[in-house]
N, C-alpha and C positions, 0 to 999 in steps of 0.2 A: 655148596653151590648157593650164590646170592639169588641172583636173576641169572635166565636163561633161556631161547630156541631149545626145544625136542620135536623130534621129527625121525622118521626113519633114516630118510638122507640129506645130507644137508649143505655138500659138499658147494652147492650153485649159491649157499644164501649171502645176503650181503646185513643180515640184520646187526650181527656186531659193531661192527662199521658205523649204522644209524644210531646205536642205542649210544656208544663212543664220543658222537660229536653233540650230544646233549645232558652227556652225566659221566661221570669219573666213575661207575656203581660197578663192580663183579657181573659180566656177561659173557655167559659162555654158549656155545654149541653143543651139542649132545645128541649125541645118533642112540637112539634107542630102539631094540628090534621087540617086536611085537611083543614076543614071548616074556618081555622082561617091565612092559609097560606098567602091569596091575605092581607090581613090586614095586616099581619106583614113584608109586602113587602112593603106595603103605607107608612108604617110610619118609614120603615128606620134608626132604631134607630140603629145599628150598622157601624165597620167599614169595618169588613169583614169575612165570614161565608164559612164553607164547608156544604157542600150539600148531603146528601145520602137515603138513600130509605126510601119512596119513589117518589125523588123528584127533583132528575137530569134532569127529562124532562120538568116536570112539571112550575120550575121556570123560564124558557126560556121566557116565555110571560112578563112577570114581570119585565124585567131586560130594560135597556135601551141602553146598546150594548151587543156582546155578540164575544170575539173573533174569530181568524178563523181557528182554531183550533176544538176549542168547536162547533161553528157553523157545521163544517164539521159531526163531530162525530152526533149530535144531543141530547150532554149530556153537563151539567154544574155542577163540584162538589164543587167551588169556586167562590164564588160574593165578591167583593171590592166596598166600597162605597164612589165615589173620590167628594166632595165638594156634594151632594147629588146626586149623576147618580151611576148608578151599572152596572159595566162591570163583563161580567160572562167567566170563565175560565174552562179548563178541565187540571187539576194535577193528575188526575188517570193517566193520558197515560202517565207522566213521572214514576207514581210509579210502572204500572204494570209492563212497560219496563225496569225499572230497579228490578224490581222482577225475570223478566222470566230472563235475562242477566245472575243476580248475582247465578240462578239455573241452569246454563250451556244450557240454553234451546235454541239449535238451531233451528228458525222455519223456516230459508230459505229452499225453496224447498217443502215442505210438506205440508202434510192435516192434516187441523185443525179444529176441533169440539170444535164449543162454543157454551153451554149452558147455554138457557135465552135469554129474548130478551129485556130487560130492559137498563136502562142508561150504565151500568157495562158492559154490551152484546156490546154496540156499541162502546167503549171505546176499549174493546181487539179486537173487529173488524179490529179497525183503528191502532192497535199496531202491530196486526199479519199480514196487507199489509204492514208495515212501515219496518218488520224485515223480509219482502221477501217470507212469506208464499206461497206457490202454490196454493192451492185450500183453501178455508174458508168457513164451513158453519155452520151454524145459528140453534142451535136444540130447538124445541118448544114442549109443550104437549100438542099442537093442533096446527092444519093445520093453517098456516097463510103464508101471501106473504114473497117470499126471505127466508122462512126457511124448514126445512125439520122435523120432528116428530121423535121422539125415535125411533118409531117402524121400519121407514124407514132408523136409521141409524143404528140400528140392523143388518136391513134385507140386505144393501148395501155399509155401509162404516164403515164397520168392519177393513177394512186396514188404518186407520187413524192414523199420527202419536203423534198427541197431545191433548189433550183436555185441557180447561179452563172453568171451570164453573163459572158463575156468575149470577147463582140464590140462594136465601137464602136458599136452603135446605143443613140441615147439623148445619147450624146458632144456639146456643144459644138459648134459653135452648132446642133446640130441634136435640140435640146433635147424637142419633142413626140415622139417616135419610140419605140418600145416591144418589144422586141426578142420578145416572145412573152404569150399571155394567159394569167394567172393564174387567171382566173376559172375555169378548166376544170381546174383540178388539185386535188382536193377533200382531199386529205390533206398538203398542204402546210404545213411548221414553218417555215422558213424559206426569205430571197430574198436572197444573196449577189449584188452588182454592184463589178466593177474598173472600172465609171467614178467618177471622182472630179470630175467637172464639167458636168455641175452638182453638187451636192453630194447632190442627192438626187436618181436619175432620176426617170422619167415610170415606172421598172420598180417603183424602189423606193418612190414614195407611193403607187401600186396598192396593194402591200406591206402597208404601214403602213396607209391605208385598209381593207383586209380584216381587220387584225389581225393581223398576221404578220410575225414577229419578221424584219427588215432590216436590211441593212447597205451604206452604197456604201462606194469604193475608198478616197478618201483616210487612212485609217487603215491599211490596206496600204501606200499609194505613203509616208507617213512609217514604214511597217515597213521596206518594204526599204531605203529610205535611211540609215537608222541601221545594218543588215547592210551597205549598200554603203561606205559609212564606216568602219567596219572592216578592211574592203578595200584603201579607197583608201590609208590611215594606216599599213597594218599592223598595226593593235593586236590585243593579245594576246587580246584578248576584245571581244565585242560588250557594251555595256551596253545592258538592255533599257528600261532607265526612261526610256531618251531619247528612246523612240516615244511615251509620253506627254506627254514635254516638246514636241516636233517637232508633234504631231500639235495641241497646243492651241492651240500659239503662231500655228500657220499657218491654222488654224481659225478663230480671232479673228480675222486678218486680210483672210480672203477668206466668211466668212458675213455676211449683213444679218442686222441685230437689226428684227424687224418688230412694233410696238407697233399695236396690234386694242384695239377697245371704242368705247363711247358718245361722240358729242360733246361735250366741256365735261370727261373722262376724266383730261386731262392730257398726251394721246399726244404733244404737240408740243413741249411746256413740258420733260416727262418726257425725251423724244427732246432737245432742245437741249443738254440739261445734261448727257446720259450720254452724247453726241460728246464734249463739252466734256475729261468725264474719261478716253476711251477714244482721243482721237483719231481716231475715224470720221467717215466724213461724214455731217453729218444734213441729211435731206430730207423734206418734206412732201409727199404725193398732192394734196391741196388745194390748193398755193401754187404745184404746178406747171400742174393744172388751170386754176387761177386764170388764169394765165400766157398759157397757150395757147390761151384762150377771149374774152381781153381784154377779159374782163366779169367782175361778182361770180358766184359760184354762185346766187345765187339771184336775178338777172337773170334768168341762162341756164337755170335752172328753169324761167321763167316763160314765156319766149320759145320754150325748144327744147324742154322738158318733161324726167323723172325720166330716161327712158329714151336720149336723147344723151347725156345726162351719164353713166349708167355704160357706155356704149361709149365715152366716151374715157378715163374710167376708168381702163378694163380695157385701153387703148393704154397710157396712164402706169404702171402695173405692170407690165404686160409688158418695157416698156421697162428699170424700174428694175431685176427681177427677175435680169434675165442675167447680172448681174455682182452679186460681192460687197462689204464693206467699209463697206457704211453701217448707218446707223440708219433707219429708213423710218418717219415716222409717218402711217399712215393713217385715211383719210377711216372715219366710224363705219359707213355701208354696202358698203366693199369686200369686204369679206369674206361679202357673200350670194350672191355670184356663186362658184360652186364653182371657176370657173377660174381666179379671182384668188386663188384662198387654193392652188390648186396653184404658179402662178406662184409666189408671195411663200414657199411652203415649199423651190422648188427649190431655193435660194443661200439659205434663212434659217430664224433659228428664228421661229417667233409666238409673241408673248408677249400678253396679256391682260391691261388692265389694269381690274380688278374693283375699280370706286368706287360706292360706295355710291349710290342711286337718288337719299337726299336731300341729296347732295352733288354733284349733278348741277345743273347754269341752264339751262333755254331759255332761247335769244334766237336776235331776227330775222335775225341774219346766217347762218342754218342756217335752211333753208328746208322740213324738215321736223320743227322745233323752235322753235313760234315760241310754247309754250304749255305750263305743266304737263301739262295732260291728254294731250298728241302726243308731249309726252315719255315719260311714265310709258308710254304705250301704244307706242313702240317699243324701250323699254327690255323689257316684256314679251315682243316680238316677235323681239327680237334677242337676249335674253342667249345663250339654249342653244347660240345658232348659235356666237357668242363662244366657247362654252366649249369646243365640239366642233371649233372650227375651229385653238384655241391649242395649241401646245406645252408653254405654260406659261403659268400664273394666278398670279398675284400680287393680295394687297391693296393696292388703289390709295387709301386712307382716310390714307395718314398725308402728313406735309408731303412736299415734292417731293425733297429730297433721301432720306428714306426710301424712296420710290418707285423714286427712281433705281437707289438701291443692292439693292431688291427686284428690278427689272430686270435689274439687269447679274449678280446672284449666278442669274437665273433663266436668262441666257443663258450659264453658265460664267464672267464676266471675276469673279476672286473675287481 
């Protein structure tokens, strides 16, 4: 083993991916169960390893320096192994800090609420006195020293202005989970999260839905990896450009591009051709529908009625949502169900594709478009939703390869 991730589980991470599109170097994954951790520390067989749950603390014993940086923090997500000795480092605090920065997140002056008390907790600790925080505390789900309890920040520091969480909830595959409510914090600027999988928690579209400026992890987990790479290399300097390189190239590869709007829009035409140039995979809500119902849509309209069809639906997003890498073109009324446009925002951007009304067909194969009049009248009915549910609007009026490339510049591939 060259370089490599250890961790208990590791099945959600995307670090190979990052270290990939910055060095040709041997990067592997490694699930390592507790019982076997002090062993694979004896024998050393690497050059150099990042560290994460649950085991940034834990490794500290193991190591034979530990810098003072990492020492201060009381976490290590980076061990280098020089001639056999292993000095242990902390690249979270460059990646968070350049996380919370690149999300406008001024913490000078203010109260901040970090949630968790693990390697990750101590880390944003030492980032949020570094960027001038005023007050910083520590939230637990039991009483412990130096932290305060949910319930106690409920009941008292409801005027906080940022939060960071850095406990797994929320985490892959346990994706509905919400580590704390927003709703009850009335002076809230921003919602910092170090999960990076889904790409946007359940914490962080609360977030975004209230208007409030959010950030999740993977832009950290490519910060530290570009400071870990330094590390591993020796080089005399970190380059910072490389967290923009690292963080878009692995971002292209694991977000869904998800195309929203009217029937007859282009979503699919649109979606075919920008796999085509992206190498994504594209898929249809529709075709998969189709698939699994062994009937037309508008059979099963007719048989099962509006309301079976979007409960399976809202199975076929679900389904697709968990994972990233494709193109998704969906059905014209997915996105009136609020849970499917959370779903499809987890792992994706939404894009919109705004075609003109009289560039729109009914036909009978869309079973609530069998007529100008039903058209024009859910065109009415749907657009706002369209607009408030997209990440991005694009004009969908010009030919299909203009569309295309309105697309892909709306979702980054430029």
């Amino acid at each position: 083993m060259e370089f490599g991730l250890i961790g208990e589980k590791l099945g959600h991470s995307y670090s190979k991916q990052i270290h990939a599109s910055m060095d040709s170097y041997d990067y592997i994954l490694k699930e390592i169960p507790r019982e076997d951790l002090t062993d694979f520390f004896k024998e050393r067989k690497f050059r150099g390893l990042n560290v994460t749950i649950p085991y940034k603390e834990t490794v500290i014993p193991m190591l034979d320096e530990v810098d003072e940086t990492a020492k201060s923090i009381g976490a290590v997500n980076t061990v280098v192994n020089t001639g056999g000795k292993l000095k242990g480092f902390n690249t979270d605090v460059d990646g968070m800090t350049a996380m919370l920065l690149r999300a406008g997140m001024e913490l000078k002056g203010s109260k901040v609420l970090i949630l968790g008390t693990g390697g990750t907790s101590k880390t944003a600790n030492y980032v949020a006195r570094k960027l001038g925080a005023a007050v910083i505390l520590t939230v637990s789900r039991s009483a412990k020293e130096n932290c305060i309890t949910y319930e106690e920040a409920y009941a008292s520091q409801t005027d906080a202005d940022f939060i960071i969480n850095t406990t797994p909830v929320g985490m892959y595959p346990k994706v509905h989970a919400c580590p704390i409510d927003i709703g009850r914090f009335t002076r809230l600027k921003g919602v910092a999260d170090a999960i990076f999988n889904p790409l946007r928690s359940e914490l962080i579209l609360e977030a975004e839905a209230r208007g409030i400026k959010a950030c999740g992890g993977l832009y950290m987990l490519a910060g530290q990896a570009v400071y870990a790479r330094t590390r591993f290399l020796s080089l005399p300097e970190t380059d910072a450009k490389l967290i923009d390189k690292a963080y878009t190239e692995v971002l292209r590869s694991v977000r869904n591009i998800v195309l929203i709007g009217m029937p007859s829009s282009g979503k699919t035409t649109v979606g075919r051709e920008a796999a085509n140039r992206t190498g994504l995979q594209q898929v249809d809500t529709d075709d998969i529908i189709t698939k699994r119902i062994g009937c037309t849509i508008s059979d099963f309209f007719r048989e099962k009625g509006e309301a079976e069809f979007r409960r399976i639906e809202s199975e076929v997003i679900a389904e697709l949502s968990k994972n990233g890498g494709k193109i998704i073109s969906t059905g014209g009324g997915a996105i009136l169900n609020p849970a499917n446009v959370k779903e499809l925002k987890s792992n994706g951007i939404l894009v919109f594709i705004d075609r003109s009304i009289d560039k729109l067909t009914p036909t009978d194969d869309r079973p609530l478009l069998k007529s100008r009049d039903m058209l024009e009248k859910l065109f009415g009915e749907r657009y706002d939703i369209y607009k408030a549910a997209a990440d991005a609007t694009i004009d969908g009026n010009g030919n299909i390869s203009q569309n295309v490339m309105r697309v892909l510049e709306a979702a980054d591939w430029k």
